[in-house]
N, C-alpha and C positions, 0 to 999 in steps of 0.2 A: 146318311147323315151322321156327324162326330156330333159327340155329345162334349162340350167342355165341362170339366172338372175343375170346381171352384182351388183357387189356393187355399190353405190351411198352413197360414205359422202359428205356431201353438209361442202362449205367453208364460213367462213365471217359471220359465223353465229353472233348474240348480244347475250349475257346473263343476260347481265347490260346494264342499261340506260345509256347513255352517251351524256354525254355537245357536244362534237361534235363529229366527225369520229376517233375513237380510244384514247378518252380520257374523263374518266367517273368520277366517285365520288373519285374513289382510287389517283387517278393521281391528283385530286383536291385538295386533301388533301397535297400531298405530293409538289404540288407549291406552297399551302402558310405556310408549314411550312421552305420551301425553302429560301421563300421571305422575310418572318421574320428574319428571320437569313441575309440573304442580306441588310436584312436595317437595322440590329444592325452594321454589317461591314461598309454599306454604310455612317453610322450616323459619325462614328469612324473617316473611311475617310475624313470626309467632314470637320469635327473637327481641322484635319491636314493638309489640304492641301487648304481648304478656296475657293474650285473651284466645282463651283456649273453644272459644262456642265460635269466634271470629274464622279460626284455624280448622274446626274441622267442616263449618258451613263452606270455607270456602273449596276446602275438597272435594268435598261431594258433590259443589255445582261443575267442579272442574270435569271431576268423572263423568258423572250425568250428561253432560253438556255437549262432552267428545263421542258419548255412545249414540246421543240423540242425533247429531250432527254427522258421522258416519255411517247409522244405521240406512241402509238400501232400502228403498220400496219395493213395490211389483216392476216398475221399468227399471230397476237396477241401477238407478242413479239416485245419492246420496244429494244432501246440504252441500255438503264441501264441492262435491261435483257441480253442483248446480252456482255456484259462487264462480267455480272457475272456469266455466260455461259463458258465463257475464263477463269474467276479467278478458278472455280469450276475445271476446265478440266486442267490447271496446275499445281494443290495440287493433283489431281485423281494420275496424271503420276507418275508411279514409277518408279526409277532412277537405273538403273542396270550400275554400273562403271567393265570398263575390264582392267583387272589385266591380264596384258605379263608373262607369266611364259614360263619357259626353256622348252622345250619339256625335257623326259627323254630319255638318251643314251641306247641301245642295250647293250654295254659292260661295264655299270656298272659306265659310270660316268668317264673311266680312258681310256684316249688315249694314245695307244702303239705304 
């Protein structure tokens, strides 16, 4: 008699170095081209409204926001993945509309 041998895929594996738990050089890249862009708006803002607690609140939620949002869990899929997950699976869906039609009559359509 064969004995089977259960499968084993191992979870949480790394493939890439990472700056901390679920967020590596790709994700690093993509916060400070975040943040540059945050601190061209931030600059803009600050130009206009002269309030300096306005200007660095809104940095910090911009940072924060992009780290929390690309940060990876254990299945290795991020916020932004999971957004574009939904966007993907709403274009996939095809749209069948129902059109009511008459059933057709026995006799021809003419009631005697």
């Amino acid at each position: 008699m064969t004995r089977e041998k259960p499968l084993y895929i191992p979870q949480g594996l790394k493939l890439r170095t990472e700056i901390f738990n679920g967020f590596a050089k790709e994700e690093l890249i993509k916060t400070i081209i975040v943040t540059l862009v945050a601190g061209a708006i931030d600059a803009l803002l600050f130009l206009f409204i002269q309030n300096t607690v306005v200007a660095i609140v809104f940095m910090l939620i911009a940072v924060s926001g992009t780290v929390l949002m690309l940060t990876k869990d254990n299945s290795n899929i991020s916020v932004v993945d999971q957004v574009g997950f939904l966007i993907k699976y709403r274009f996939r869906q095809k749209k069948y509309r129902y059109v009511y039609k008459l059933k057709r009559r026995r006799d021809g359509g003419q009631n005697k």
